[in-house]
ChimeraX commands (.cxc) that place a marker at each C-alpha (Angstrom):
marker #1 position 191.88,22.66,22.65 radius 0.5
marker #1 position 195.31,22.98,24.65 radius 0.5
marker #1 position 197.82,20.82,23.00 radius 0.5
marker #1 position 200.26,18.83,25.91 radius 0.5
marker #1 position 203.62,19.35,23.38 radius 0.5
marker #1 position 205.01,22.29,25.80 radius 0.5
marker #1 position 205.23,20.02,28.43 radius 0.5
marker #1 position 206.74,16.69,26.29 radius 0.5
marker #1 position 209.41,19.41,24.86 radius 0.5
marker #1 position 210.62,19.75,28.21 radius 0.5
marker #1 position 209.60,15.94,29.56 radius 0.5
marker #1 position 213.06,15.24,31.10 radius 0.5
marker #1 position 213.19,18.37,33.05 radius 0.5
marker #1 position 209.27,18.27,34.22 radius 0.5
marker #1 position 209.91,13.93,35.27 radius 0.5
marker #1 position 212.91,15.26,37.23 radius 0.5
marker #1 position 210.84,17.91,39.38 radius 0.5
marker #1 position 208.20,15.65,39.21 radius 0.5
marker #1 position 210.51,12.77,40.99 radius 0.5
marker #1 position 211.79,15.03,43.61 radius 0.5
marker #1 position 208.63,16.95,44.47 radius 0.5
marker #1 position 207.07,13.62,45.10 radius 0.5
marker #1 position 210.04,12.11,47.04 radius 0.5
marker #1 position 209.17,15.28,48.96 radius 0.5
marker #1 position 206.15,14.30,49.82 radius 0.5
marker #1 position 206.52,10.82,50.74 radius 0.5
marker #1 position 209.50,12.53,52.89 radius 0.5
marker #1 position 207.54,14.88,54.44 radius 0.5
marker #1 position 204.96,11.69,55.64 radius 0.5
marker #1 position 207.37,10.56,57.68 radius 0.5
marker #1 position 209.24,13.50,58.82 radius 0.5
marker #1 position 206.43,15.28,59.91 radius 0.5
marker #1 position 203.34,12.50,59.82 radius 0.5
marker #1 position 205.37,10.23,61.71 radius 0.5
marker #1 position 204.35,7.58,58.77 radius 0.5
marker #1 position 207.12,4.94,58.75 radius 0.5
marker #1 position 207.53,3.44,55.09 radius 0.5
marker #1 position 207.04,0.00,54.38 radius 0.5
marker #1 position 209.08,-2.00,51.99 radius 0.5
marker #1 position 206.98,-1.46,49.25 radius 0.5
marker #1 position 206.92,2.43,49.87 radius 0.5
marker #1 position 211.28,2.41,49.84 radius 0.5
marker #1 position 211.04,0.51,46.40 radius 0.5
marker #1 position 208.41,2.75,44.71 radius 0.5
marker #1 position 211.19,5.88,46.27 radius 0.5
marker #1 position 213.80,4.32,44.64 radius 0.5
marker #1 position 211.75,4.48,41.54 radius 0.5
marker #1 position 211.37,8.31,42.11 radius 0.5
marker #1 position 215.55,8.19,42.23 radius 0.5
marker #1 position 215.85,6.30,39.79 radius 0.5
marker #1 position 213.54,8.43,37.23 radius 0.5
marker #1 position 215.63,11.80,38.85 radius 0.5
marker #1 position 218.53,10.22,37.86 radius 0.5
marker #1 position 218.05,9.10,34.47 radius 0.5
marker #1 position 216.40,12.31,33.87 radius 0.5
marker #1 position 219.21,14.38,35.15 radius 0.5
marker #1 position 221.27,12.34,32.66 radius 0.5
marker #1 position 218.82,13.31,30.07 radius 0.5
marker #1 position 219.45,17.07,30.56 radius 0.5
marker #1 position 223.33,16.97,30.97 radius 0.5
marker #1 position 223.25,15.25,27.66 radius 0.5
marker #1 position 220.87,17.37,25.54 radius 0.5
marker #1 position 223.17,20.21,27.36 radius 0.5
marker #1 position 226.20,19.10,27.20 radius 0.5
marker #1 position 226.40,16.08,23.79 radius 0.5
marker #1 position 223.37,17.10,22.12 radius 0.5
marker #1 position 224.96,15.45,18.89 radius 0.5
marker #1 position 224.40,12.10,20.88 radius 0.5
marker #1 position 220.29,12.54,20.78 radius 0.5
marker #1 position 219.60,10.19,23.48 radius 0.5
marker #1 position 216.20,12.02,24.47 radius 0.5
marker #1 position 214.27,9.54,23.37 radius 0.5
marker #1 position 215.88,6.69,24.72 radius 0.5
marker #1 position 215.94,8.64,28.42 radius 0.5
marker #1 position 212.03,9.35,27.64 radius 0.5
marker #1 position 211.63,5.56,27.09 radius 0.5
marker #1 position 213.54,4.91,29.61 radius 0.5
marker #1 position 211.86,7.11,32.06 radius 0.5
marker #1 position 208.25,5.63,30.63 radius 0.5
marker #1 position 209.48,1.90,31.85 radius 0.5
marker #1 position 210.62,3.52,35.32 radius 0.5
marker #1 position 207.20,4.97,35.97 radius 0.5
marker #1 position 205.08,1.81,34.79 radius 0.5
marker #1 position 207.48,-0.39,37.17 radius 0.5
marker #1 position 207.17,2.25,39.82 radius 0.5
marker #1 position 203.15,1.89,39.24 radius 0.5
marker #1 position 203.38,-1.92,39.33 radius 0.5
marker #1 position 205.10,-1.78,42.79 radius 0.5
marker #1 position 202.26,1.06,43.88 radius 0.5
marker #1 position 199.63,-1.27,42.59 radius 0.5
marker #1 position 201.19,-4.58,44.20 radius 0.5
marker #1 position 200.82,-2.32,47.38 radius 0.5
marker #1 position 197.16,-0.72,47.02 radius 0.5
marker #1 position 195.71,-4.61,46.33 radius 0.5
marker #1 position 197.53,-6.22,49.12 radius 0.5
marker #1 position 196.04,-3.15,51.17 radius 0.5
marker #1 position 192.60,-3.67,49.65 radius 0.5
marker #1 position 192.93,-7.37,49.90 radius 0.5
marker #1 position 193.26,-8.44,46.53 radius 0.5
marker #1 position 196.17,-10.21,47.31 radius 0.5
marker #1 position 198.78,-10.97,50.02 radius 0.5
marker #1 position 201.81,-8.53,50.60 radius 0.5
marker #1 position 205.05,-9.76,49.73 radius 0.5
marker #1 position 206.23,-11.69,52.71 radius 0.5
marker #1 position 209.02,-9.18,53.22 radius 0.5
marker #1 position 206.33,-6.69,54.65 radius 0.5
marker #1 position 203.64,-8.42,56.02 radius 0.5
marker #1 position 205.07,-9.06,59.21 radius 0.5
marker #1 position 207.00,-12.01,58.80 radius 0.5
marker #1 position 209.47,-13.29,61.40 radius 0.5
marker #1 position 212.72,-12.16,59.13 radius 0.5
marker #1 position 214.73,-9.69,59.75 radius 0.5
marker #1 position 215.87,-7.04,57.94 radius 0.5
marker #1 position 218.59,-4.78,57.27 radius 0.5
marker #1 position 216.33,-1.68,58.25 radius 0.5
marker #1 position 215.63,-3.83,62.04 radius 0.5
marker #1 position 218.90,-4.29,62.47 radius 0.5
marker #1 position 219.66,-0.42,62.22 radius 0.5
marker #1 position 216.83,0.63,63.95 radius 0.5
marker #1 position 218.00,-1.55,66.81 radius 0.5
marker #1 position 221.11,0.01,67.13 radius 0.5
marker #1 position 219.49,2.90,67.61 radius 0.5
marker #1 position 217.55,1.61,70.48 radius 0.5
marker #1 position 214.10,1.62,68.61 radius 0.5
marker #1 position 212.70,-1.82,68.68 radius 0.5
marker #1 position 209.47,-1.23,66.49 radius 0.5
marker #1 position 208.64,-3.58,63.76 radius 0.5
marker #1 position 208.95,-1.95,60.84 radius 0.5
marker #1 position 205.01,-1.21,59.18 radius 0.5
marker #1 position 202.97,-3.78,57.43 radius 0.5
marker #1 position 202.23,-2.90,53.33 radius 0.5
marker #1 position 198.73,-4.60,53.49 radius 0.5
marker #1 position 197.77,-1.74,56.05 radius 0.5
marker #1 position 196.93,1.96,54.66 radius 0.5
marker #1 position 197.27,4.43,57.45 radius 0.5
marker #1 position 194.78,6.45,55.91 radius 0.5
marker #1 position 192.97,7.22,52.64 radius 0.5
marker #1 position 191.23,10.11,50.58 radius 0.5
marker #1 position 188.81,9.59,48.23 radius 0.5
marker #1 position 188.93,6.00,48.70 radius 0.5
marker #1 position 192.83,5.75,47.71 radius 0.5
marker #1 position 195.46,4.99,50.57 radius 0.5
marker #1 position 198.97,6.64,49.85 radius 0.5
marker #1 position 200.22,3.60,47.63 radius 0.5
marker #1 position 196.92,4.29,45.48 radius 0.5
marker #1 position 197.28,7.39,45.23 radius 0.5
marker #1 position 201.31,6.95,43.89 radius 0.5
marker #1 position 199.89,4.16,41.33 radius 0.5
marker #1 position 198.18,6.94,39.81 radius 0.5
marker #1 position 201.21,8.92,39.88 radius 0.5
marker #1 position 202.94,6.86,38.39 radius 0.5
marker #1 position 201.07,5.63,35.59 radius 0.5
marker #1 position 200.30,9.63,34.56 radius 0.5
marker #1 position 204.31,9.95,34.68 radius 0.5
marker #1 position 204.87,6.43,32.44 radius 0.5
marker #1 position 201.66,7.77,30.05 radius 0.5
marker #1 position 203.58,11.34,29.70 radius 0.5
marker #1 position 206.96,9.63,29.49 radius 0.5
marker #1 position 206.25,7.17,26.56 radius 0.5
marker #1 position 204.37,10.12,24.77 radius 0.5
marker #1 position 207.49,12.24,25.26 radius 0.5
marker #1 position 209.69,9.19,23.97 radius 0.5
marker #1 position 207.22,8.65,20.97 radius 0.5
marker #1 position 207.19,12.59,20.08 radius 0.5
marker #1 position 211.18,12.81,20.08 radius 0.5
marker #1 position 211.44,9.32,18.08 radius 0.5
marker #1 position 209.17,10.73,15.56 radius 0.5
marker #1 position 211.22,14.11,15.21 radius 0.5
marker #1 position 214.33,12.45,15.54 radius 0.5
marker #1 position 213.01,10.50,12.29 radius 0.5
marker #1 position 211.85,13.39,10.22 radius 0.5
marker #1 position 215.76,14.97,10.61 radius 0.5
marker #1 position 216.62,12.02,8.90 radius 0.5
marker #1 position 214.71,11.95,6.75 radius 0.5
marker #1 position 215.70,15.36,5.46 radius 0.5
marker #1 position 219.38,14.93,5.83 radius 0.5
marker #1 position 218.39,12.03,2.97 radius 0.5
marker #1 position 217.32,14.13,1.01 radius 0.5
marker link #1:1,2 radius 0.2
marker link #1:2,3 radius 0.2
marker link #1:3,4 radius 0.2
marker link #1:4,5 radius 0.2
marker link #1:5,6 radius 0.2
marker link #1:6,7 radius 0.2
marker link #1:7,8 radius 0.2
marker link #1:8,9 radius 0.2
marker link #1:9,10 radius 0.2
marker link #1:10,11 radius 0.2
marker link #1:11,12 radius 0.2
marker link #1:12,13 radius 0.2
marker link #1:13,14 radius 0.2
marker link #1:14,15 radius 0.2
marker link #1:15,16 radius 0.2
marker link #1:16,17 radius 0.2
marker link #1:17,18 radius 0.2
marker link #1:18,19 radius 0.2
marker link #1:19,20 radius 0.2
marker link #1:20,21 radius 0.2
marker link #1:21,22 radius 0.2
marker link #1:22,23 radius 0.2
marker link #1:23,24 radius 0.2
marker link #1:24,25 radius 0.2
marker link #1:25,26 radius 0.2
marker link #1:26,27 radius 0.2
marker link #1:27,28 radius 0.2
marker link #1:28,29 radius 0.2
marker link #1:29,30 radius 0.2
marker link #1:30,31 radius 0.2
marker link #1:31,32 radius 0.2
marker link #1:32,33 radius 0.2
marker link #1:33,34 radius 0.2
marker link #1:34,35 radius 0.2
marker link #1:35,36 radius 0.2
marker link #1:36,37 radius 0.2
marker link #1:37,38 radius 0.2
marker link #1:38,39 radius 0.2
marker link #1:39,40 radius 0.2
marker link #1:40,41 radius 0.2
marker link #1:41,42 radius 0.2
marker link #1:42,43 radius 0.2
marker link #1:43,44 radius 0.2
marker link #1:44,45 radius 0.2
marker link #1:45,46 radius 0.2
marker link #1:46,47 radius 0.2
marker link #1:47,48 radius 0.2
marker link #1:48,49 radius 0.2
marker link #1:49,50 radius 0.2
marker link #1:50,51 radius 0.2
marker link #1:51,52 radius 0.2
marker link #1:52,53 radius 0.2
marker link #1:53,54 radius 0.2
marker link #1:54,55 radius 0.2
marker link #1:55,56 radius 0.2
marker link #1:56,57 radius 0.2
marker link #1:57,58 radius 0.2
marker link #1:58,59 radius 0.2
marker link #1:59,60 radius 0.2
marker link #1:60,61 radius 0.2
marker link #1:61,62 radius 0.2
marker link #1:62,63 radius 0.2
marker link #1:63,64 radius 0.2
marker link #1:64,65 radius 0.2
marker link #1:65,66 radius 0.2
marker link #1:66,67 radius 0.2
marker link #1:67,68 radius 0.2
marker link #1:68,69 radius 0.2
marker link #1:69,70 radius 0.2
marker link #1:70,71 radius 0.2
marker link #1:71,72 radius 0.2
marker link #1:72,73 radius 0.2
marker link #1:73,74 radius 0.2
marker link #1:74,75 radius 0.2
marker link #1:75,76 radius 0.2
marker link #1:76,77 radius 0.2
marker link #1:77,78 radius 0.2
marker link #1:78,79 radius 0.2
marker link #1:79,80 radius 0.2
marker link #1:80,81 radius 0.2
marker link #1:81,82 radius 0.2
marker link #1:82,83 radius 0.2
marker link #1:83,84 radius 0.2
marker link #1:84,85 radius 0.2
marker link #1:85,86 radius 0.2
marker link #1:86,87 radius 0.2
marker link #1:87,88 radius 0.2
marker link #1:88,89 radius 0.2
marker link #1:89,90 radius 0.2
marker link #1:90,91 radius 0.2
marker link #1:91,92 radius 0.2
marker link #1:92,93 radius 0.2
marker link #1:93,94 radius 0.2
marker link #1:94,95 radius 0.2
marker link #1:95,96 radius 0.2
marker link #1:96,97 radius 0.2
marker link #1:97,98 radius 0.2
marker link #1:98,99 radius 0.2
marker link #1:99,100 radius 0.2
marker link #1:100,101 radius 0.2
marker link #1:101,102 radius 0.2
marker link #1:102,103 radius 0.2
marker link #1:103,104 radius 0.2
marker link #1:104,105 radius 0.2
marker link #1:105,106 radius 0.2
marker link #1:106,107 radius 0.2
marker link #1:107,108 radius 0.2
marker link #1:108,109 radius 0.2
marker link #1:109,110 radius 0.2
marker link #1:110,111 radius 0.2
marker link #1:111,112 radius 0.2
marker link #1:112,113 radius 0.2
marker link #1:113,114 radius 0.2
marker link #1:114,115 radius 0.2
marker link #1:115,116 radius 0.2
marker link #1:116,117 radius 0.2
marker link #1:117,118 radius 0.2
marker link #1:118,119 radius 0.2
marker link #1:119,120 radius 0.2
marker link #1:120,121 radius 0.2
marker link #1:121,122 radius 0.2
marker link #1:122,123 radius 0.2
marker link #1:123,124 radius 0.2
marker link #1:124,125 radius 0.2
marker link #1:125,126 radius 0.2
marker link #1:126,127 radius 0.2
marker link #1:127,128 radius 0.2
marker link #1:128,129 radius 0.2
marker link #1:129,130 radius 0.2
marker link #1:130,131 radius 0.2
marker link #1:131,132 radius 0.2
marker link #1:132,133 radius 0.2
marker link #1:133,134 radius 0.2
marker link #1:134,135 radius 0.2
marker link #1:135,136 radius 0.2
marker link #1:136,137 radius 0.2
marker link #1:137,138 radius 0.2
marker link #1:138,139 radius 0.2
marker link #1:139,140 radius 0.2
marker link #1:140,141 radius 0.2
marker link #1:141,142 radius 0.2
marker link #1:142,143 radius 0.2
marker link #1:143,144 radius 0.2
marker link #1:144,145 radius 0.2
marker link #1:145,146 radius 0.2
marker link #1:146,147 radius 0.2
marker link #1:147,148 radius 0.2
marker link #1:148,149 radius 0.2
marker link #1:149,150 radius 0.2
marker link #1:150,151 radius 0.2
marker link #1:151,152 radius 0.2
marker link #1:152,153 radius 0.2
marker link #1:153,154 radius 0.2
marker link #1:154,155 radius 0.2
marker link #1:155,156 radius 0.2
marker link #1:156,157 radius 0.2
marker link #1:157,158 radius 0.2
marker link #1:158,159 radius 0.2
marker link #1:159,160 radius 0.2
marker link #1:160,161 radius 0.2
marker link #1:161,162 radius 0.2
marker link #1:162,163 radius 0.2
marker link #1:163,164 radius 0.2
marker link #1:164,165 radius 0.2
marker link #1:165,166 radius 0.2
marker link #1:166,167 radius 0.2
marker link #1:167,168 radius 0.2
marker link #1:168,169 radius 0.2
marker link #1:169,170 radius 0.2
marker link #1:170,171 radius 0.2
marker link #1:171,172 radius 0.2
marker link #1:172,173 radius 0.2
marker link #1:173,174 radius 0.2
marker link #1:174,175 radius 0.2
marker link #1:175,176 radius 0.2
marker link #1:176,177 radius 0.2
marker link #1:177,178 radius 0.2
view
């Protein structure tokens, strides 16, 4: 039975190609889908920025102050990243499917937003996209379904990573003690 260690050992570098192949993706919707992001899509992007981020941290110290051992904290870290990044995915799939309402800030509300304002100045006066609407779906799962499971695959691996390097980190000690 294949063992998933290979790919904990190297969690923060896989989470950081995983973060920016998915940006990708959701960049490559609306570059070449013409798929506007909601509000709810931005945040679960800056979720994918944030886990690059903390992950590039990760490497740069196990690189560059490996006496610090912060790997599991980053792993950790990057687990509660992912599950908020799946909360905001799943906040977005219900309101899609009904479940629930959107957040006012993307249901079409009167407000406006930062994001109107600039796309006024650039003389395009579209509303920016509702987050209880999917554009489209596969296998029953709209885009925002689709990243919930993403996400929650990335938080699972993440806090498996973290647990794997606390549990090393422990047995050095323990050894030193002796």
């Amino acid at each position: 039975m294949p063992t998933i260690d290979p790919i904990l050992r190297r969690w923060p570098a896989i989470a950081l190609a995983a973060s920016l192949i998915l940006l990708a993706i959701a960049h490559a919707f609306e570059l070449f889908g013409k798929l506007e992001p909601c509000h709810l899509c931005l945040e679960q992007r800056d979720a994918y920025w944030s886990a690059a981020l903390v992950a590039l941290i990760g490497l740069l110290s196990a690189r560059f102050a490996p006496g610090w051992r912060l790997t599991p904290w980053i792993e950790a870290l990057l687990a509660v990243i992912f599950l908020a990044g799946a909360v905001i995915a799943v906040q977005q799939a219900g309101a899609e499917w009904r479940f629930w309402s959107a957040p006012e800030s993307c249901s079409g509300a009167t407000t406006v937003t930062a994001a109107d304002i600039a796309r006024a100045m650039q003389g395009n006066m579209t509303k920016a996209p509702r987050c209880d609407e999917a554009p489209w779906r596969v296998l029953g799962l709209s885009m925002a379904g689709w990243d919930a499971v993403a996400f929650a695959v990335l938080a699972l691996l993440s806090a498996a990573a973290a647990r794997r390097s606390f549990r090393s980190q422990r047995r050095a000690f323990r050894r030193l003690d002796s």
